[in-house]
C-alpha positions as CSV (number, residue, x, y, z in Angstrom):
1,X,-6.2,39.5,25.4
2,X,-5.5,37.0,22.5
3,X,-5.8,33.3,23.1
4,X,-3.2,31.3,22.2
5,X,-5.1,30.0,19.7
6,X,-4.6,33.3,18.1
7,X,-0.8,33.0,17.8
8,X,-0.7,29.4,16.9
9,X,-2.8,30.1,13.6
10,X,-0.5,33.1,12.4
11,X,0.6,32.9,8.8
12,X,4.2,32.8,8.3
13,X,4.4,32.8,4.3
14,X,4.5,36.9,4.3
15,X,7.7,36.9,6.0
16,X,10.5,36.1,3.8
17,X,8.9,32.5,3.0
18,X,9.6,31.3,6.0
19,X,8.3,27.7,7.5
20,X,8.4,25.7,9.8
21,X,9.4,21.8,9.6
22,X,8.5,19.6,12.8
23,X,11.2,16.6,12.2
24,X,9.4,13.5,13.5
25,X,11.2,10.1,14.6
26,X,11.0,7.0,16.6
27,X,12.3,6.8,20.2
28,X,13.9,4.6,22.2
29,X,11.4,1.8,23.0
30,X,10.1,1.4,19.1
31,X,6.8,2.8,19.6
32,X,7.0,6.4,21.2
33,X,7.2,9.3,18.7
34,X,9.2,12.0,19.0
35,X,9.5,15.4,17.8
36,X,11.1,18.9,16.9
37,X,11.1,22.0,15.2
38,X,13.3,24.2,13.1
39,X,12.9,27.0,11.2
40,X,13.7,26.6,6.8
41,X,13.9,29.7,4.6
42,X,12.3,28.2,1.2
43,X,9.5,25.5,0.9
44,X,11.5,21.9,0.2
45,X,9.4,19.7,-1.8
46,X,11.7,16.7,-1.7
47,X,13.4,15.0,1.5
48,X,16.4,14.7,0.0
49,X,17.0,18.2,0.1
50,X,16.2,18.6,3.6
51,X,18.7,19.4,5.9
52,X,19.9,16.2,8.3
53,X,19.6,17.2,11.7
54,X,20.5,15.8,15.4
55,X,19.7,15.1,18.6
56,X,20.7,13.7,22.1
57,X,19.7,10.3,22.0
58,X,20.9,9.5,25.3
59,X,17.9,11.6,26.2
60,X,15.3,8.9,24.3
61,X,17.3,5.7,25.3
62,X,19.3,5.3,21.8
63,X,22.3,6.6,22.8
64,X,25.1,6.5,25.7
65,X,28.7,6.9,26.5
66,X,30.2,10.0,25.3
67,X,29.0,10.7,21.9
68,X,25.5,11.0,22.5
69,X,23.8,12.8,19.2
70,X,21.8,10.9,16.9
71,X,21.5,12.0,13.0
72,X,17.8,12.7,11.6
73,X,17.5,12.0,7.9
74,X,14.5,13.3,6.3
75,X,12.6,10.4,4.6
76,X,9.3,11.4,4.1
77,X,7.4,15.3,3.7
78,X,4.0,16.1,4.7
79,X,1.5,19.3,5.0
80,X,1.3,20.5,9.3
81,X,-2.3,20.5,9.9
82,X,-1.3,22.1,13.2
83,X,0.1,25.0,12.0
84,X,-0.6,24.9,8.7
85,X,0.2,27.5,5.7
86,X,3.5,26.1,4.0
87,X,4.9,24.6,7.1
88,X,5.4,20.5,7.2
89,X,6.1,17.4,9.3
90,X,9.1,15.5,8.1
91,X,9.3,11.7,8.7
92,X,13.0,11.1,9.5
93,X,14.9,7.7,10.5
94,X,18.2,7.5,12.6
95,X,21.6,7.4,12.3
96,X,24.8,7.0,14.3
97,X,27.2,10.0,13.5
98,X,29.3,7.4,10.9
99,X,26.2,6.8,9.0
100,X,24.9,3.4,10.4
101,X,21.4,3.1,11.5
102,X,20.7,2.8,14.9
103,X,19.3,-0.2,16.7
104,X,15.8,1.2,16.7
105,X,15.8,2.2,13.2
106,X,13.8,-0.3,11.3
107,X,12.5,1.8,8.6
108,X,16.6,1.5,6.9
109,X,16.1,-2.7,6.7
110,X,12.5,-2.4,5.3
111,X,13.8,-0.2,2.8
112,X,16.9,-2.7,1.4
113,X,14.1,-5.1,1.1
114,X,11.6,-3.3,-0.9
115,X,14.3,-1.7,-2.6
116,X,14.9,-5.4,-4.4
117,X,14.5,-5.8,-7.5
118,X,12.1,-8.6,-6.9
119,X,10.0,-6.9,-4.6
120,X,9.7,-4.0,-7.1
121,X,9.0,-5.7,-9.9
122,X,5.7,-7.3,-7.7
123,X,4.7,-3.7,-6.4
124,X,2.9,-4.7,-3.1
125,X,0.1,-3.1,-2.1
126,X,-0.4,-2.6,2.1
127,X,-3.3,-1.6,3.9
128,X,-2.7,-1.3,7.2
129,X,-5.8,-1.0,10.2
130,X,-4.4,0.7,13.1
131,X,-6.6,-0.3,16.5
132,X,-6.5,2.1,19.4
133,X,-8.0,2.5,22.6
134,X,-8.6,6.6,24.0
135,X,-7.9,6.5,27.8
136,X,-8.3,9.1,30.5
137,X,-5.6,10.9,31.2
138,X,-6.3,10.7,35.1
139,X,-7.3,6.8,35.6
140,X,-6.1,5.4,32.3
141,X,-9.1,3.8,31.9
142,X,-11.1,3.9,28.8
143,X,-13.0,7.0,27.6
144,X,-16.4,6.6,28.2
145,X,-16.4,3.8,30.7
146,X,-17.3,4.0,34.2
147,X,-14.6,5.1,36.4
148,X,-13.2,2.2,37.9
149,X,-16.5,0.1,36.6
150,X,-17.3,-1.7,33.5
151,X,-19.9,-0.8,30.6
152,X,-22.5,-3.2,28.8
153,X,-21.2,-6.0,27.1
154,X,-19.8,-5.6,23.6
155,X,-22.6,-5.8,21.3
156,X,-23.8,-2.1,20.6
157,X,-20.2,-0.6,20.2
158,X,-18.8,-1.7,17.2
159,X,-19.9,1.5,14.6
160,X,-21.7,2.5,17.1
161,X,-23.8,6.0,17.7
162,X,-24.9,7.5,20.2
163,X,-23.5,8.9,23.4
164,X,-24.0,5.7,25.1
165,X,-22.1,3.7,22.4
166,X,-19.5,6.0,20.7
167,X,-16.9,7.6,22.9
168,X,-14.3,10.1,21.6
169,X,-16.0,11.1,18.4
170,X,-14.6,14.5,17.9
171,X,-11.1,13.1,18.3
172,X,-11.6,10.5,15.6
173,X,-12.9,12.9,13.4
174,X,-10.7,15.3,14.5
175,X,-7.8,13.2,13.5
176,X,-9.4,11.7,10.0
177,X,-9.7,15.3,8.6
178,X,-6.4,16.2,9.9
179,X,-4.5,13.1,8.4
180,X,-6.5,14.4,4.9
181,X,-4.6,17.4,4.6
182,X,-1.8,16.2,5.6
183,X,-1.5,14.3,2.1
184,X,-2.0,10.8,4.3
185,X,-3.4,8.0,2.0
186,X,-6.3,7.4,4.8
187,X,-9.4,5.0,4.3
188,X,-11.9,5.7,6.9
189,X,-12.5,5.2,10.4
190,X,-14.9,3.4,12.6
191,X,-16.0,2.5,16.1
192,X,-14.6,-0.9,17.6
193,X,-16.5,-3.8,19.5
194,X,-14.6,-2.6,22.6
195,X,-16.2,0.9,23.5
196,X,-13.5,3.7,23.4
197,X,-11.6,1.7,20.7
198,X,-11.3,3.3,17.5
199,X,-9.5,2.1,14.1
200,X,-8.2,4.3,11.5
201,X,-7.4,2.7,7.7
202,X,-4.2,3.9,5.8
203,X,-3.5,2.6,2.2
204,X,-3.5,1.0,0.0
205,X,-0.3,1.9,-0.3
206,X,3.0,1.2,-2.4
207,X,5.6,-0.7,-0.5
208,X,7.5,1.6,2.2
209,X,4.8,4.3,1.8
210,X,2.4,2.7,3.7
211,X,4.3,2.3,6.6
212,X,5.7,5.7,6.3
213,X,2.4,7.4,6.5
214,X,1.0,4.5,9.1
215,X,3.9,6.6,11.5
216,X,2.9,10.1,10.8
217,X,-0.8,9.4,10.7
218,X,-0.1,8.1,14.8
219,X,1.9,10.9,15.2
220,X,-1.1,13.2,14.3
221,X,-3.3,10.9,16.3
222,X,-1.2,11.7,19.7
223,X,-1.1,15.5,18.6
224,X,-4.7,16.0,18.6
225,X,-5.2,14.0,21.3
226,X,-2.6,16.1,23.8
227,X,-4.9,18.7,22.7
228,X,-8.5,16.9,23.7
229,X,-6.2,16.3,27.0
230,X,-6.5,12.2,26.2
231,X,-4.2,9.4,26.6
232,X,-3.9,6.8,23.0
233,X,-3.2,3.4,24.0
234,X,-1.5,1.3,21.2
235,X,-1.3,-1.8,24.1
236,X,-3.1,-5.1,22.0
237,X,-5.0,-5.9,25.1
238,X,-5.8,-2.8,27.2
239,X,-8.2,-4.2,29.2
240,X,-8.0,-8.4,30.3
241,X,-11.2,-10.0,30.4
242,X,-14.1,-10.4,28.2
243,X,-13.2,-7.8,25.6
244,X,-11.7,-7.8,22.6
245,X,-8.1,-6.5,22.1
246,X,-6.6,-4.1,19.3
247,X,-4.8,-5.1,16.4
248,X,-2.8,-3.9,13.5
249,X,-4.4,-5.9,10.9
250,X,-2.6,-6.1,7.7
251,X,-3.9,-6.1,4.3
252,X,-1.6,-7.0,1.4
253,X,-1.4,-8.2,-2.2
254,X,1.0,-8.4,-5.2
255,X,1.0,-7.6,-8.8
256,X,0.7,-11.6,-9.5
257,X,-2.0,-11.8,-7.1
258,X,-3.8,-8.6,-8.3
259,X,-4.0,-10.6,-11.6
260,X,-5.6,-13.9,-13.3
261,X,-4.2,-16.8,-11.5
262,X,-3.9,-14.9,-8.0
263,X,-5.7,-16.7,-6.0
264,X,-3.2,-19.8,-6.5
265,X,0.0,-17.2,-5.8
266,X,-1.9,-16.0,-2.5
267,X,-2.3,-20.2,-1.2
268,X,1.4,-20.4,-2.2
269,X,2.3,-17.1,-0.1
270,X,0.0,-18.4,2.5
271,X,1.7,-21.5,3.0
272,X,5.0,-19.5,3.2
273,X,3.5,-17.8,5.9
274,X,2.4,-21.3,7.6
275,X,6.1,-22.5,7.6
276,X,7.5,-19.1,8.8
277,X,4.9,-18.4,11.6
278,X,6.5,-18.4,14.6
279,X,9.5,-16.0,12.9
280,X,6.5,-13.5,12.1
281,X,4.7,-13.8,15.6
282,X,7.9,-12.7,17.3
283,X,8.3,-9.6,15.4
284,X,4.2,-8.7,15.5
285,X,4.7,-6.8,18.2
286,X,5.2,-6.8,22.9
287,X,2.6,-8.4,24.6
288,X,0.5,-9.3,21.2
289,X,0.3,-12.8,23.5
290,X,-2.3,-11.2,25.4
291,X,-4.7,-10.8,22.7
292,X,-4.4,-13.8,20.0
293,X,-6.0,-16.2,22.8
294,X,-8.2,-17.8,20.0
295,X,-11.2,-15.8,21.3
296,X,-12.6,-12.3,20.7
297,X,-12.7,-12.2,16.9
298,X,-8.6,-13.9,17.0
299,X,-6.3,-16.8,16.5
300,X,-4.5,-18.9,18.9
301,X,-1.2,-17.4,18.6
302,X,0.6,-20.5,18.6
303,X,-1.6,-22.1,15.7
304,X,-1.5,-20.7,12.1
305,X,-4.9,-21.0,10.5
306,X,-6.7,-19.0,7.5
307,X,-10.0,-19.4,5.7
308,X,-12.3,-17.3,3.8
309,X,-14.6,-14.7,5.3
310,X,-13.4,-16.2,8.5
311,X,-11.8,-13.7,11.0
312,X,-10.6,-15.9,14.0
313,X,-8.1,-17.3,11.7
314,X,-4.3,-16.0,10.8
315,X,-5.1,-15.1,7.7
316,X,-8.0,-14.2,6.0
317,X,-9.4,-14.4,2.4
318,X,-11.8,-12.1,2.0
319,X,-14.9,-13.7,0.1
320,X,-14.4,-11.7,-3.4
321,X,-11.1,-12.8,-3.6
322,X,-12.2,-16.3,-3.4
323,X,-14.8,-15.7,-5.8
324,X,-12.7,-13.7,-8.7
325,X,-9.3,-15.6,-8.3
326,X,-7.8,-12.9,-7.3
327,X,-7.2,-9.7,-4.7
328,X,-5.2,-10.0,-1.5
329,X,-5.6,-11.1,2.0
330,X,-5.5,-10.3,5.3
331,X,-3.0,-10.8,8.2
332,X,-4.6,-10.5,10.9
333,X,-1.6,-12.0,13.8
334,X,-0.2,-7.9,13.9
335,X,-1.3,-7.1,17.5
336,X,-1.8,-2.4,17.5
337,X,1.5,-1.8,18.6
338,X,3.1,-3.1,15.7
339,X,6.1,-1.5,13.7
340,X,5.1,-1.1,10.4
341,X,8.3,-1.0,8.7
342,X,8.9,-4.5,10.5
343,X,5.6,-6.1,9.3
344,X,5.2,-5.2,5.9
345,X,9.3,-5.4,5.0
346,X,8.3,-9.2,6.7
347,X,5.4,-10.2,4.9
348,X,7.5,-9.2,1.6
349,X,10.1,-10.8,2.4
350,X,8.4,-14.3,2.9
351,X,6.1,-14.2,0.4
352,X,8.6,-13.2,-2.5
353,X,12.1,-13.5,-1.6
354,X,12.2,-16.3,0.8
355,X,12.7,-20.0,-0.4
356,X,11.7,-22.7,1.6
């Protein structure tokens, strides 16, 4: 008897072009991911010319009272590397049925602000490290450690091999190859200093791209994990204690800073960043408090620091920026379960539109 394997992997291009297109959005509490299918009759290149769609979104906490349906709009295409063939994911924010965006639709503000002309005319660059931890489905307690126990102290985990250092490999890799065909601009991926945390690299990216395929890439992260039966954990602190939390770390420049003289325009955005600090640490995301202690590789979170080559600071300079005059820097306040669309539209915001 075929597995289902078998059926998941049948090609659906020989009957009357026929795809599939998994609509993707955010849920109700900003961080969970949602999803559904529907069947098109011709491949669609552009999102614009994707059907909208619906759904209940008193079933997702976005929606109550009578009218309950929530519009999709398609915002983003990418290649399925679950089903693969000509079928695709498309990246979709929501809407109210008059056309307003919904409260947990933060991808419509980031876009008004890297849609000015301002912002444009600097073409900022994001690259965006997502931390994670892999759980067990059963204890919620991190792969590889033991159950209800504690491993080693961090010191051999961090790009770590072997299998008492590295757990969850073939999901990470799993995951890296998948976002690759998917068209995701993806960097690379490494072991953490915590063992079972993992990081994945997206960008650099242009402006609202990064974030877009930040989204999709976590989307393909929870798919393939279903699959390996594992829970992802996007909490900033997973585990109290002696360990080090997860972040979201946020790598960014401008075309000014990209050029000669950038190193001045990065201490000018810095000190933007100084005076608007607390603004920014309320929208880096829920329970981020947890992990920016000061310790573990982090800043105090109620302190704004930077430095170069220094990573239990704010921000970070990294050391051939310094030496050139020019690059980017790191933020390094985003705790894992960041929004994306909230941090970078943020960061843009303050460093080129916002006067002091």
């Amino acid at each position: 008897m075929s597995s289902v394997t078998d059926f998941m992997n049948l090609s659906t291009m020989h009957h009357d072009n026929k795809l599939i297109a998994e609509y993707i959005w955010i849920g109700g509490s900003g961080l969970d991911l949602r999803s559904k299918a529907r069947t098109l009759n011709e491949a669609v290149n552009d999102p614009r010319k994707l059907p909208k769609w619906n759904y209940d979104g008193s079933s997702t906490c976005q929606a109550q009272g009578k009218d309950t349906e929530v519009i999709l709009q398609p915002q983003a295409i990418f290649k399925d590397p679950f089903r693969r063939g000509n079928n695709i994911l498309v990246l979709c924010d929501a809407y109210d049925p008059i056309g307003d965006p919904i409260r947990t639709n933060k991808r419509s503000v980031a876009a008004k602000i890297f849609k000015h002309p301002d912002v444009i005319a600097e073409v900022p660059w994001f690259g965006l490290e997502q931390e994670y931890t892999l759980m067990e489905k059963s204890t919620k307690w991190p792969l590889g450690w033991p159950q209800g126990g504690y491993p080693k102290p961090q010191g051999p985990y961090y790009c770590g091999v072997g299998a008492e250092k590295a757990f969850g490999r073939d999901i990470v890799d799993a995951h890296y190859k998948a976002c690759l065909y998917a068209g995701i601009n993806i960097g690379g991926v490494n072991a953490e200093v915590m063992p079972g945390q993992w990081e994945f690299q997206v960008g650099p990216s242009v402006g609202i791209t990064a974030s877009d395929e930040l989204w999709v890439a976590r989307y393909i992260l929870e798919r393939v994990a279903e699959i390996a039966g594992v829970v992802v954990s996007f909490d900033p602190k997973p585990i109290p204690g002696d360990w080090n939390g997860a972040g979201g770390h946020t790598n960014y420049s401008t075309k000014s800073m990209r050029e000669e003289g950038g190193y001045q325009v990065i201490q000018k955005a810095i000190e933007k960043l100084k005076l608007r600090h607390d603004h920014h640490m309320a929208s880096y995301g829920e329970g981020n408090e947890r992990r920016l202690t000061g310790c573990h590789e982090t800043a105090d979170i109620k302190t704004f620091s930077w430095g170069v080559a220094k990573r239990g600071v704010s921000i970070r300079v990294g050391r051939d920026t310094a030496n050139e005059g020019k690059g980017y820097f790191e933020d390094r306040r985003p705790g894992s379960n960041m929004d994306p669309y909230v941090v970078t539209a943020l960061i843009a915001e303050t460093t080129i539109l916002w006067k002091p």
